[in-house]
C-alpha positions in Angstrom: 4.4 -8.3 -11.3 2.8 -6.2 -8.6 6.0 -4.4 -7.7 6.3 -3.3 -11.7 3.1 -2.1 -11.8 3.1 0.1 -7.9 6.4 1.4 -9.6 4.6 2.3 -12.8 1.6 4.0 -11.2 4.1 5.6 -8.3 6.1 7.4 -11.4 3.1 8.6 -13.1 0.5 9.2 -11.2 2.6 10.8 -8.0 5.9 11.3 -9.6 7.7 9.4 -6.7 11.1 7.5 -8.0 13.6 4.4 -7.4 14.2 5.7 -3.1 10.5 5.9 -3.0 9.6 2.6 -4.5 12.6 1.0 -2.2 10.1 2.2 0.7 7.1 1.1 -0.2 8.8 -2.3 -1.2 10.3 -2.7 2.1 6.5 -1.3 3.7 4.2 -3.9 1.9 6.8 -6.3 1.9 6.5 -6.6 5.8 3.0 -5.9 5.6 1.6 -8.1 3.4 4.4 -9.3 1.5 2.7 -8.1 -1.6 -0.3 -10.4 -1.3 -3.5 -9.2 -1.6 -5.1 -11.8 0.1 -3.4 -11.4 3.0 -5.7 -10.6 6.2 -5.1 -10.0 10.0 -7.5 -11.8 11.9 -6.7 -9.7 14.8 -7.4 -6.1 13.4 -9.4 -6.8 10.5 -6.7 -5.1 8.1 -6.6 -7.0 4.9 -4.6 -6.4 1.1 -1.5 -5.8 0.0 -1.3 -1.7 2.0 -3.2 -3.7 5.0 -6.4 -1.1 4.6 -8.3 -0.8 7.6 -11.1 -1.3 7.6 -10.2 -3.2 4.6 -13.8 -1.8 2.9 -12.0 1.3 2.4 -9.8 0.4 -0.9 -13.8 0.4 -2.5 -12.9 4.5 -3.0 -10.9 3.0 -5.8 -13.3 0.2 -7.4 -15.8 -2.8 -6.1 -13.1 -5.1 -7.4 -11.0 -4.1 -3.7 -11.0 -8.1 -2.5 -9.7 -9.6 -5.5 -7.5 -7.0 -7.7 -4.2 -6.2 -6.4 -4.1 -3.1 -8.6 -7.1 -1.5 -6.8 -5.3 -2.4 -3.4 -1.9 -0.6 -4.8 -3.9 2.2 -6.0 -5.8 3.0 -2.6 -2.8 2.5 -0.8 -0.1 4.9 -2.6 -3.1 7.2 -2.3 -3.5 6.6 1.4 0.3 7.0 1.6 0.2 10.1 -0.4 -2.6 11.6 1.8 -1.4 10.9 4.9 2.0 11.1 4.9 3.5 12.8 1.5 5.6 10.2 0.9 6.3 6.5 1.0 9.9 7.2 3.3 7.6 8.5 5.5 5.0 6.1 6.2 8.1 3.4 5.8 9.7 5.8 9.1 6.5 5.8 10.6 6.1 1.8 10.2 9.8 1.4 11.7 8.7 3.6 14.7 5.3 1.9 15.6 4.9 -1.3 13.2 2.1 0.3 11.6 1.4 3.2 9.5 
């Protein structure tokens, strides 16, 4: 399931625990609702972390339109860039309705 596996790579790679991973449910769940097919026709932002431009997750691999693990990947990293945290970018979403 693609919440196991943001949870796995969110303890390992970035050390982030249970509160973290209940914000970046709660983020990608409104986002996307975990669907990495998901698109917005309006803005262009497309994947699971709604990357935009959506060519952006290709940092991570080619595979960006069709592996939900790339998409997870690029956007904890985007989420650990920009905002240290996924509690933060979840504040930040609740705030503007995007992050």
């Amino acid at each position: 399931k693609r919440q196991y596996v943001a949870r796995q790579i969110m303890l390992e790679d970035y050390k982030w625990g249970k509160k973290e991973f209940t914000c970046i449910n709660r983020l990608w769940t409104k986002e996307s609702n975990w669907n990495y097919k998901a698109h917005n026709y309006r803005s262009g932002a497309h994947g699971i972390p709604q990357a935009l431009p959506a060519k952006k997750m290709a940092l991570i691999s080619s595979d960006w339109r069709t592996n939900p693990v790339t998409q997870i990947r690029w956007g904890l990293r985007y989420v650990d860039e920009r905002y240290s945290s996924p509690c933060k970018a979840w504040s930040k979403f609740k705030r503007s309705r995007f992050y």
